[in-house]
Every structure is written in structure tokens, then in C-alpha cells.
N, C-alpha and C positions, 0 to 999 in steps of 0.2 A: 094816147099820146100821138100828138101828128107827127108827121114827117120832117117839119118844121122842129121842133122842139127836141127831135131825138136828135137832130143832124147842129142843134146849137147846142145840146148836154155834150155830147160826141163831143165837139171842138174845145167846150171848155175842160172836159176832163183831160184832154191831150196837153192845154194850157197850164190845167192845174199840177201837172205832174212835174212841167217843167219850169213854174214858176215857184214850186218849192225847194228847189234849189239855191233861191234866194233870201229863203226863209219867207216869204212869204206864205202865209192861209188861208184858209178859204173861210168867211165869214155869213155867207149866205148860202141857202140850200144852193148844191150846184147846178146852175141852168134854173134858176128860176123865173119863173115867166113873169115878168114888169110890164107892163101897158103892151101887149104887142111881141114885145121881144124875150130873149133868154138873155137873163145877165148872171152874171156870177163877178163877187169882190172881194178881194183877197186885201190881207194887211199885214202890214208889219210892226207891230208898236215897239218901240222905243222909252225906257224909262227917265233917262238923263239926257239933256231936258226932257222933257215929257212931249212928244210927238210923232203921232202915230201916222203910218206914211200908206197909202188902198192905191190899187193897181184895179179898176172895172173891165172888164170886157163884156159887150152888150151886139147880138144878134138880133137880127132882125127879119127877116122874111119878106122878099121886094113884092109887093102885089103883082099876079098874072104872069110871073116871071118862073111860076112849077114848069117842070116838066114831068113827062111819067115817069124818070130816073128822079127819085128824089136827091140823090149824089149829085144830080144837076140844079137843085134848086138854088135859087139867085136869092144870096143874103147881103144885106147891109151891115159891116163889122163896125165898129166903133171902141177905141180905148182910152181910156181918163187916167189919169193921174192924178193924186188927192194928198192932202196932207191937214190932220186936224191935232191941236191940242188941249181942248176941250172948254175952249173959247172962243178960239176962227178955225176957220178951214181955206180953203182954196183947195179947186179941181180946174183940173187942165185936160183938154180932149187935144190927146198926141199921135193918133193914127183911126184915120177913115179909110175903109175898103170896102167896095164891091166886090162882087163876084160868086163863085157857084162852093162850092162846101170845100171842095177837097185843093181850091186855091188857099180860099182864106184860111185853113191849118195852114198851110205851110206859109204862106204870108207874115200872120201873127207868130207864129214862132217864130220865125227869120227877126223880126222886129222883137224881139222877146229881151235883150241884152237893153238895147236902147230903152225900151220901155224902164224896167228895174230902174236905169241909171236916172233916170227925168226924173223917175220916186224918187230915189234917195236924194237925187239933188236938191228935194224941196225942204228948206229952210224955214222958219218961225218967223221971220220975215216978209214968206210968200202967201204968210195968211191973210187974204183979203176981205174975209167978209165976218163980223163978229156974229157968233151965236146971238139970238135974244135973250136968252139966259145960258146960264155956266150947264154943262151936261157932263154926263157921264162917256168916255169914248165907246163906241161900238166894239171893242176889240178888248175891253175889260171884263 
């Protein structure tokens, strides 16, 4: 495992601790590596209406930006907020950061309350994009 990968599992486990407080879970191995980066997506489903509401956090490793202190290495944070009912969806990107590991924890938690609240506030209304066919949610 790089340096890179340990220091984006790191951040999301500290995320994950404290986004379970909102009832949110974690629905993907935690820090799993996406194109490049470590993401980890947490959900909240909802039964009445039916709409299930993902909170992403997604790292990323800025090229040439290591240092020998891997606690210095320069990551690209990114957070979405999603909401699907198993016909649309819509995802919203509600915080971009830079910075070196031990900002972006404490950055993303500071923003951790706001973040929830964007979820929850998404409505069956804010579904903008229809499936091509009806699915099963991810969180079933």
C-alpha cells in the first residue's frame, strides 16, 4: 500500500467514525482506490418515500507534490452529495480542498455538519437525471 493510499484510508476512517453519527454507512470497501484516488460512500436510505440519500469523499494525490514526510503529502479532497430513488438520482460536489493530510482531516470534519445537512436536504425533486432503466439502490 503507498503512502498515498494509507494517508486517504486514514482520513476516511476518521470521517467514517464521525459521519456515523448521522446514521450514515459506509457502502464501499473503505478507501477504495477509483481511477487515481481513494474514495469511500456512505448512505442513508430511507423507506417513506423511498430515497436513499450518499455522502462521497474522494482523495486524490496531487502529482510531484510527495514529500519524504508522507504526512506532508499534497492531496486533492473532493465531497458530493447524492440522492437516488431508484429511478433518478442527482449528485452535487459541496467541498473541494487542497492540501497536505493532516489539514484536510480537520478541514473535512469541520465541514462534516454542513455536509449531512446538503444530504438530507435533498428532495425527490432534486432528481435530475433519470436511470435508463428502473434499478435496484445500492444501499438494498
Amino acid at each position: 500500500m503507498s503512502a498515498s493510499d494509507y494517508l486517504g484510508k486514514k482520513v476516511i476512517h476518521d470521517l467514517e467514525e464521525r459521519i456515523a453519527e448521522s446514521d450514515y454507512t459506509l457502502i464501499s470497501n473503505a478507501g477504495a482506490e477509483r481511477h487515481g484516488s481513494v474514495e469511500a460512500t456512505f448512505v442513508k436510505p430511507e423507506d417513506a418515500p423511498k430515497l436513499d440519500r450518499y455522502v462521497v469523499f474522494s482523495f486524490t494525490p496531487l502529482l510531484g507534490a510527495e514529500s519524504p514526510n508522507s504526512a506532508h503529502e499534497s492531496f486533492l479532497a473532493e465531497v458530493w452529495v447524492g440522492a437516488d430513488d431508484g429511478t433518478a438520482f442527482t449528485r452535487r460536489l459541496v467541498a473541494v480542498r487542497r492540501g497536505y493530510y493532516e489539514e484536510l482531516g480537520h478541514a473535512l470534519l469541520s465541514v462534516m455538519e454542513d455536509v449531512v445537512t446538503r444530504a438530507q436536504g435533498l428532495t425527490a425533486q432534486d432528481l435530475d437525471v433519470r436511470f435508463s432503466s428502473a434499478r435496484t439502490s445500492g444501499a438494498s
